[in-house]
C-alpha positions in Angstrom: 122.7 96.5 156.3 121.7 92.9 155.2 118.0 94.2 154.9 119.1 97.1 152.7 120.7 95.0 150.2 118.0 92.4 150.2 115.3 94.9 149.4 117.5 96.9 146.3 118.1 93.1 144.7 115.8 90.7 145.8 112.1 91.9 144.4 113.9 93.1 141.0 115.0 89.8 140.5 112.3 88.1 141.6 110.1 90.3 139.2 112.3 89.2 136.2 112.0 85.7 137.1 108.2 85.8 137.6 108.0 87.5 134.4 109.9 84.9 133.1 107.2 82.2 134.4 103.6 84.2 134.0 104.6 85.6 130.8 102.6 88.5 132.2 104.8 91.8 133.6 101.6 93.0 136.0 101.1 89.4 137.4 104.9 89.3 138.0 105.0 92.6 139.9 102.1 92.0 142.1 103.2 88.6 143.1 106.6 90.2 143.8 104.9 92.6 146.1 103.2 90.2 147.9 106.6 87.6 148.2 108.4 90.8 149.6 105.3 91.5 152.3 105.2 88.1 153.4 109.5 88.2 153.6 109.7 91.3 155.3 106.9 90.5 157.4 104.2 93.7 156.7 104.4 96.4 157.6 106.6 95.9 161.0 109.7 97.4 159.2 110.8 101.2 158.9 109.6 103.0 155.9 112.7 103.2 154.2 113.1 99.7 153.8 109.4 99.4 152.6 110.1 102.0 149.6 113.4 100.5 149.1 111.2 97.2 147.5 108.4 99.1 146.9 111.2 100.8 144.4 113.2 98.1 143.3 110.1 96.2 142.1 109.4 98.7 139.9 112.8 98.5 138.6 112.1 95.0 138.3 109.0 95.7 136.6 111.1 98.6 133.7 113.9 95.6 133.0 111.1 92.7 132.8 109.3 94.8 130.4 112.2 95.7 128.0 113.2 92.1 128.0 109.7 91.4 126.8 110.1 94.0 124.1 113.2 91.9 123.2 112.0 89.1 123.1 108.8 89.8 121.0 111.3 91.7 118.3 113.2 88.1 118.1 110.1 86.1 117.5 109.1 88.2 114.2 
């Protein structure tokens, strides 16, 4: 169950946060991807749980990009 709810939250956090760091939405998600590989340890884990991040980042990746929108319509 614990693994469930880490990979629904954890990598779209994570992918906001990066975003928040590189400035740079595809560096973010890849590195989220690769954070979430090394956590979960590969590929060792059903399949569910692997699209369960897989999907989450890209949720993570939706919300970092609309906060980017935001924040570029504040700047002007």
């Amino acid at each position: 169950m614990q693994e469930i709810l880490i990979a629904l939250l954890v990598p779209a956090i994570i992918t906001v946060v990066f975003t928040r760091v590189t400035y740079n939405t595809f560096v973010s998600f890849a590195l989220t991807l690769l954070f979430m590989w090394a956590v979960f340890g590969g590929l060792d884990h059903p399949i569910h749980l692997i699209l369960l991040t897989i999907l989450s980042a890209v949720v993570g990746f939706y919300l970092s990009k609309k906060t980017q929108k935001q924040n570029k319509k504040k700047m002007k």
